[in-house]
C-alpha positions in Angstrom: 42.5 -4.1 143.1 44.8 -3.3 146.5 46.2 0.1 146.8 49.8 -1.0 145.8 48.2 -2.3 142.1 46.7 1.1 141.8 49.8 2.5 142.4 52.0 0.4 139.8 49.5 0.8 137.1 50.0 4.8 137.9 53.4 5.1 137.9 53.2 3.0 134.3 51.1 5.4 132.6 52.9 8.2 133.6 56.4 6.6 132.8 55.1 5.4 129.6 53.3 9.4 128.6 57.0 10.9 129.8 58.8 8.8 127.4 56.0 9.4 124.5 56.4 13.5 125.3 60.1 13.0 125.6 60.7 11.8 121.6 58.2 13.8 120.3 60.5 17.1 121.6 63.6 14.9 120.7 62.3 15.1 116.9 61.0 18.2 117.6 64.0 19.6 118.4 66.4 17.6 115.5 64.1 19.0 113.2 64.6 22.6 114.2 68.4 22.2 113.8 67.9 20.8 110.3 65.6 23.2 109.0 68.6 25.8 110.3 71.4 23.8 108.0 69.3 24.7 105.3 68.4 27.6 106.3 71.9 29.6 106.5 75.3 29.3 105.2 78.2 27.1 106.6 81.7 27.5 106.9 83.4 24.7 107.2 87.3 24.8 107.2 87.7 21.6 105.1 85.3 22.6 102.1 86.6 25.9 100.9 88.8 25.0 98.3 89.3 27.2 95.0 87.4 24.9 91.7 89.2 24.1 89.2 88.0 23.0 86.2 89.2 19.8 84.2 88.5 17.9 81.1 87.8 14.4 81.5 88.7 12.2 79.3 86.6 9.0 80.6 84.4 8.1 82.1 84.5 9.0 85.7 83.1 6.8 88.6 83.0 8.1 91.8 85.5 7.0 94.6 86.2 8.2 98.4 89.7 6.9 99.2 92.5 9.2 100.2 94.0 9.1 97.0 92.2 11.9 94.9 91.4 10.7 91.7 93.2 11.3 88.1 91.4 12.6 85.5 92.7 11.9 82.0 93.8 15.7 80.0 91.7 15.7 76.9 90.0 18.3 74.7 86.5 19.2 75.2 85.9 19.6 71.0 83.6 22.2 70.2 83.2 23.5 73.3 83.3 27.0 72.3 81.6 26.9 69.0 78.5 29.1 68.7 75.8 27.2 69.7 72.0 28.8 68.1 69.4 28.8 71.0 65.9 30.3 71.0 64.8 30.3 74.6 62.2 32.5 75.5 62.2 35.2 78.4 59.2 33.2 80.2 58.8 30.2 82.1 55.7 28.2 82.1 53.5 28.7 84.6 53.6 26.1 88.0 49.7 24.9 87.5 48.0 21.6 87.8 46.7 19.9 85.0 47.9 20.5 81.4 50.4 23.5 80.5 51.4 24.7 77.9 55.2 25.4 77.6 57.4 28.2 77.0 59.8 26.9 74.2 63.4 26.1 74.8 64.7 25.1 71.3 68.5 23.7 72.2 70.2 23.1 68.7 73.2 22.0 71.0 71.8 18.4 71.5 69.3 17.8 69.3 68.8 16.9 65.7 66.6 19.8 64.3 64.0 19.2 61.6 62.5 22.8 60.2 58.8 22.4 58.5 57.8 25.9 57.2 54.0 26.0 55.8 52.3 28.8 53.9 49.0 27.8 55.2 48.0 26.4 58.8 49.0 22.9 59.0 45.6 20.4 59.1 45.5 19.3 62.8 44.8 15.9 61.7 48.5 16.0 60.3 49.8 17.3 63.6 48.0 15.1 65.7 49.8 12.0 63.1 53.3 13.5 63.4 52.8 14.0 67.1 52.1 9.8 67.4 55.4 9.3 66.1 57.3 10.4 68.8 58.7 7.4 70.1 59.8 5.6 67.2 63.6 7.0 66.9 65.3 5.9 69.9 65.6 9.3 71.9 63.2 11.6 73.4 61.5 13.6 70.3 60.2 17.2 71.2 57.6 19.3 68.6 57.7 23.1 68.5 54.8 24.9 67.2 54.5 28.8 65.8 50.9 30.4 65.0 51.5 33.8 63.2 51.9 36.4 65.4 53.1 34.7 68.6 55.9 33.1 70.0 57.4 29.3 69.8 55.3 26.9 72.3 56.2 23.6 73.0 53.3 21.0 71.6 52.2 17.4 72.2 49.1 15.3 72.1 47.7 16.4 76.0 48.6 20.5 74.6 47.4 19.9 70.9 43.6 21.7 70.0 42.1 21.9 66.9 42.3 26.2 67.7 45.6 26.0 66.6 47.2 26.9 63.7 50.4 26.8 63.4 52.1 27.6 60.2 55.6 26.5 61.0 57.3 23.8 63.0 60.6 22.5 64.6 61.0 18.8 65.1 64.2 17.9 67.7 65.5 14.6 68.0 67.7 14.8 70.8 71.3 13.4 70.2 72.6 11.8 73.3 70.9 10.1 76.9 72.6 8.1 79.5 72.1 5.0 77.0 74.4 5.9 74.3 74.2 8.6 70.9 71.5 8.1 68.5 72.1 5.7 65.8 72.5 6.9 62.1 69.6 5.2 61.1 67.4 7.0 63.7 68.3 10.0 62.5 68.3 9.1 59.0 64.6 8.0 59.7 63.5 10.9 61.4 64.9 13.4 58.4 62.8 11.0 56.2 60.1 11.4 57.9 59.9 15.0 58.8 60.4 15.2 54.6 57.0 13.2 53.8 55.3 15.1 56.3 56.5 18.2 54.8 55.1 17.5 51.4 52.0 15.7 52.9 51.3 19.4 54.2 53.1 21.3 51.1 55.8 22.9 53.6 59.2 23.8 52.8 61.5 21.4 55.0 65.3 22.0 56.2 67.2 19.2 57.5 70.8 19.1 58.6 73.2 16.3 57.3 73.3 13.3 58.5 76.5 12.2 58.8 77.8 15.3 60.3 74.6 15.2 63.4 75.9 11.8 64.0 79.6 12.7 64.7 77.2 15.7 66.7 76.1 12.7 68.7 79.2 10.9 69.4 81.1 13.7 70.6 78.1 14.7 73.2 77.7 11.0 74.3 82.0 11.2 74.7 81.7 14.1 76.8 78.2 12.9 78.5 79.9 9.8 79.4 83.4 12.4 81.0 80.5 14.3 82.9 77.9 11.6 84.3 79.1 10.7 88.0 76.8 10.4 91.0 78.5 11.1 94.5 77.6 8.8 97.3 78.0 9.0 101.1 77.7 5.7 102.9 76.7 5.2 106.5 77.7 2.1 108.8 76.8 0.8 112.4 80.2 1.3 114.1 79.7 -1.9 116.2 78.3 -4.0 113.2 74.4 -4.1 114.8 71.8 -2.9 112.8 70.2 0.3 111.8 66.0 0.1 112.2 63.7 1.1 109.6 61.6 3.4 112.3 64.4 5.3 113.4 65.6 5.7 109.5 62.4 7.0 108.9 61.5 9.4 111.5 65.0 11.1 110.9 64.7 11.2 106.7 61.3 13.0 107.5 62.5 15.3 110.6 65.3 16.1 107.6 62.9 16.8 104.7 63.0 13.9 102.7 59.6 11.8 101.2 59.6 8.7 100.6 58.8 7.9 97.2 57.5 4.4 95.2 60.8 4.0 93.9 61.7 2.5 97.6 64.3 5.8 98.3 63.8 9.1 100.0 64.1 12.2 98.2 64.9 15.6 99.2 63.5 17.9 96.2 64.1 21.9 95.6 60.9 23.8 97.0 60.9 25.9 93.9 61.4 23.5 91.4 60.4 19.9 92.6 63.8 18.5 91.3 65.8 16.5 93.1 68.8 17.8 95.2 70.0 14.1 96.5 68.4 10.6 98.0 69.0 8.2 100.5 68.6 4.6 99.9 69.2 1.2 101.6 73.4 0.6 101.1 71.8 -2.9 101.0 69.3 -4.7 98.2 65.7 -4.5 99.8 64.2 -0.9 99.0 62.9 1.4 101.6 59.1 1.0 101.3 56.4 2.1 103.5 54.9 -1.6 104.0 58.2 -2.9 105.4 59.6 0.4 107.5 58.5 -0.9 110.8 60.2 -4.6 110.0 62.9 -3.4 108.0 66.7 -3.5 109.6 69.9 -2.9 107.7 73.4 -2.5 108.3 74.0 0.7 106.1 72.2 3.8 104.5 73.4 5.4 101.1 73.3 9.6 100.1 73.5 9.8 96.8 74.2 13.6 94.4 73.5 13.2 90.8 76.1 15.5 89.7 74.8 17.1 86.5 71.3 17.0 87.6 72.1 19.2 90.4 72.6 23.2 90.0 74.9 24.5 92.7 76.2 21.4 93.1 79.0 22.6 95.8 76.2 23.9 98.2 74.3 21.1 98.3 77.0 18.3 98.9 77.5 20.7 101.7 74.4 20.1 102.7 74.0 16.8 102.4 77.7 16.1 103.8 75.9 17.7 107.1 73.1 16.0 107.0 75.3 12.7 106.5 77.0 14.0 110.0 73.9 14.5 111.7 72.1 10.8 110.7 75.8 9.1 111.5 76.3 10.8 114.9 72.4 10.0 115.7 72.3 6.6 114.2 75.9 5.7 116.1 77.2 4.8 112.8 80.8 6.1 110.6 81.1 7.2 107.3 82.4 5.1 104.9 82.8 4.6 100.9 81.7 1.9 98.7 84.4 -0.7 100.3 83.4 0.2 103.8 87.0 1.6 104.7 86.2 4.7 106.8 85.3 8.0 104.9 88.2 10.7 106.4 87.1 14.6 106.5 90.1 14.7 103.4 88.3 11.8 101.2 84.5 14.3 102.1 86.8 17.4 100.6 88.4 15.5 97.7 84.7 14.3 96.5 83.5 18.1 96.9 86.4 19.2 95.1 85.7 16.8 92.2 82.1 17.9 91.7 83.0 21.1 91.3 85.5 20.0 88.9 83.1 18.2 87.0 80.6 21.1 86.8 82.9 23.5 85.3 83.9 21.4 83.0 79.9 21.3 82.4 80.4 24.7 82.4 83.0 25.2 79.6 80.6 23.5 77.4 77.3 25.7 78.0 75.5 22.4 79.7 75.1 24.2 83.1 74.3 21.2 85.9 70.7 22.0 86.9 69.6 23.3 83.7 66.5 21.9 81.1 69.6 20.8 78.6 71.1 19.0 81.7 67.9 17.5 82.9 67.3 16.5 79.0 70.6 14.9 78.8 70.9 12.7 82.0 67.2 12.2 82.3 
């Protein structure tokens, strides 16, 4: 090999180790500034609008044009009737493996069936009763109370023959994002929590049925007012294409996982729920098999609205992070039509959400909260 060949292959490696040092402090460094956004407050001239609540009287779909939305006037209903909760002080414990959970009994949504025994219930009963639980349409939750101690939370993975519990509260919840409960669910569940009840000799207390129905319909009216999911679309600005690699290294450097639903997800340290995604804006999931092949001409941020506590905060935050993947990506903002997303459009969407979690508010369903997660699971 002459001196010249020597020389090439040389000046290759070290061109090719500069560029490998040069992205790796690239990331380094975009990663640094993200951490900050999160990591302090932002003012920002065009999201500091007073909230103000409304009361929707549809159903709500989100929308980013310059025109800001109309929201029908309507009455929330019982939004400030007394609403009887037993929530204990304490939260369960954040262990792996089974866990036994602190008891949140919410009469607001559910249909509550009271057992009370004289004696400890047979665990062979329980562990019957407790194989039930999906035959009624919507999520069933079993409440268990041994003398002397608080309400727990019980199920087949929790249940032990140790326990004796000597009364119990059955909840059928009301409403989900597919509609109320039926009257013939609920009429089912009341007859069954009734047979179990004198299977065990307990005293049982129902409510009515017709009234827990017209219960349901109103919380699936104003489920259906609240249930919106803000989105934040990304573009090339010169119609190319945006690569899977580079999608990926920036939804990392950000502090999003991939996940095996084919999106990224940026979850709460704390609490592991979700604070927003990002998805393909086209069909074809984000997987890790296809990242290095993958191309696509548009990336989706998506806010479930009542899932989210604080919900102002973080839009914020994922408004910037928007910013940040459009100005490295070399792409625009737009909404669902691809017309360009103006600074106004980002402030009328912020100003909505905070509309639509007051109205939340009004009705003691906080965004964020175990009734909120229970009702738009």
């Amino acid at each position: 090999m002459s001196d010249l060949q020597i020389s090439l292959v040389i000046i290759g490696a070290v061109i090719i180790v500069g560029v490998v040092i040069f992205n790796r402090i690239q990331l380094a460094r975009y990663h640094r500034k993200v951490q900050n956004v999160f990591r302090h407050e932002h003012d920002d001239v065009l999201l500091n609008d007073e909230r103000k609540p409304v009361f929707g009287g549809g159903r709500i779909e989100p929308q980013f044009g310059d025109e800001a939305p109309s929201i029908p006037d309507a009455a929330v209903g019982s939004a400030n009737t007394p609403v009887d909760r037993q929530i204990a002080d304490d939260q369960p414990a954040k262990e792996p493996g089974v866990q036994r959970k602190t008891a949140g009994i919410d009469s607001m949504i559910n249909y509550i069936a009271d057992i009370r025994a004289n004696s400890p219930i047979p665990h062979e009963k329980l562990i019957d009763l407790l194989q039930q639980k999906f035959d009624y349409g919507k999520p069933v939750r079993w409440f268990g109370l041994q003398e002397g101690q608080s309400w727990e939370e019980i199920s087949l993975d929790t249940l032990s023959p140790r326990n004796t519990y000597i009364q119990l509260k059955g909840c059928l919840q009301l409403a989900d994002r597919s509609g109320p409960v039926t009257e013939i669910n609920l009429s089912r569940f009341r007859d069954m929590a009734e047979d179990f009840s004198a299977q065990v000799q307990a005293e049982v207390e129902c409510p009515d049925i017709s009234e827990a129905h017209a219960r349901a319909i109103d919380l699936d009216k104003f489920c259906a007012d609240v249930d919106v999911i803000m989105g934040i679309n990304i573009i090339s600005k010169d119609g190319g294409a945006f690569v899977g690699t580079k999608i990926r290294a920036l939804a990392e450097a950000s502090g999003f996982r991939l996940e095996s639903d084919g999106v990224f997800k940026y979850r709460d340290s704390e609490t592991n729920e979700v604070m927003f995604s990002l998805g393909n804006f086209e069909s074809a999931p984000f997987l890790p098999a296809n990242m290095r092949t993958l191309t696509t001409h548009g990336i989706t941020f998506l806010l479930d609205v009542p899932r989210v506590a604080n919900g102002e905060r973080v839009f914020d935050q994922m408004a910037h992070i928007a910013r940040l993947f459009s100005s490295t990506l070399n792409g625009i903002l737009v909404d669902d039509n691809r017309v360009p997303l103006s600074e106004n459009g980002v402030k009328r969407s912020r100003q909505r959400l905070a509309d639509i979690q007051s109205n939340m508010a009004v009705r003691n369903i906080a965004a964020g909260s175990e009734t909120a997660l229970n009702l738009f699971d």
